[in-house]
N, C-alpha and C positions, 0 to 999 in steps of 0.2 A: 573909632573903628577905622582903619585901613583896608585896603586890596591890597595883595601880593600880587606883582603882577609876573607871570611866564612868560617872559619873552619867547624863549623860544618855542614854546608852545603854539604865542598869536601865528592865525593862517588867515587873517587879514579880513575877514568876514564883518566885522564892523556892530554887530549885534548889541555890542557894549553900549557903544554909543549914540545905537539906535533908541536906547532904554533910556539915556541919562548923558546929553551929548557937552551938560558941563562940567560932567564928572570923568570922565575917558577921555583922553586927548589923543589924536589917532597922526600919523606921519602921514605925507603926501600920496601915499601908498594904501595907506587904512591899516596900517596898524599900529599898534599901541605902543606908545611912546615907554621909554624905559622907567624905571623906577617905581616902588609903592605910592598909594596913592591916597593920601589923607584925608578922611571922610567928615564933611561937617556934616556939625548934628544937624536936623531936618533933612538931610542928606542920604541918609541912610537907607532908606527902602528903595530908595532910586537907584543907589548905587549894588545895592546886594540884588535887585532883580540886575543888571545891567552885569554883572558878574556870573550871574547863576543862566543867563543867557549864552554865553560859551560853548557853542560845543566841542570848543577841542581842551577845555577848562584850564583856560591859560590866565584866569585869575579867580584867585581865593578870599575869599573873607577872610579877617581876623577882626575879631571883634575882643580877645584879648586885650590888646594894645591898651583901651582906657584904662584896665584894672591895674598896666602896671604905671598907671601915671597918677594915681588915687588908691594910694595902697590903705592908706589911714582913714577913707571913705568903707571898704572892705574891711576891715578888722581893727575898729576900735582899739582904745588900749584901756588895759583893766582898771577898773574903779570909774572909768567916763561915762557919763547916762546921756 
C-alpha cells in the first residue's frame, strides 16, 4: 500500500501525523513532506486512518501498488494448482 501524497492540497493542520506520527513526516512548518509514501505492512490501518484524517484530502490510499508487484500471486498461470 502507498499514500499519494497532495502537496498542494496539505494546509498544514498536521491530523496525519497525529494518527500515525511514523508514518507522515511533516516540514518545520507541519506540513507534509513531498513525495508517496510507502506503507509497511502492520502499517496500514495506521496510516489509511492518518490519511482519511485530512480534511483538505491531500492524501490518498492506493492500495493498488502491491497487486502490481505480485502479478503471478493474482492470476496464476494455467494448469498450476
Amino acid at each position: 500500500m502507498r499514500i499519494i501524497v497532495h502537496n498542494a492540497k496539505c494546509q498544514g493542520h498536521a491530523r496525519c501525523w497525529a494518527q500515525a506520527p511514523d508514518i507522515f513526516k511533516l516540514d518545520d512548518d507541519g506540513y507534509i513532506l513531498p513525495g508517496d509514501i510507502q506503507v509497511a505492512e502492520g502499517e496500514q490501518l495506521l496510516a489509511s486512518q492518518g490519511a482519511r484524517s485530512c480534511p483538505e484530502r491531500a492524501l490518498e490510499v492506493d492500495r493498488t501498488s502491491a497487486a502490481r508487484f505480485e502479478p503471478a500471486a493474482m492470476h496464476p498461470r494455467t494448469g498450476e494448482a
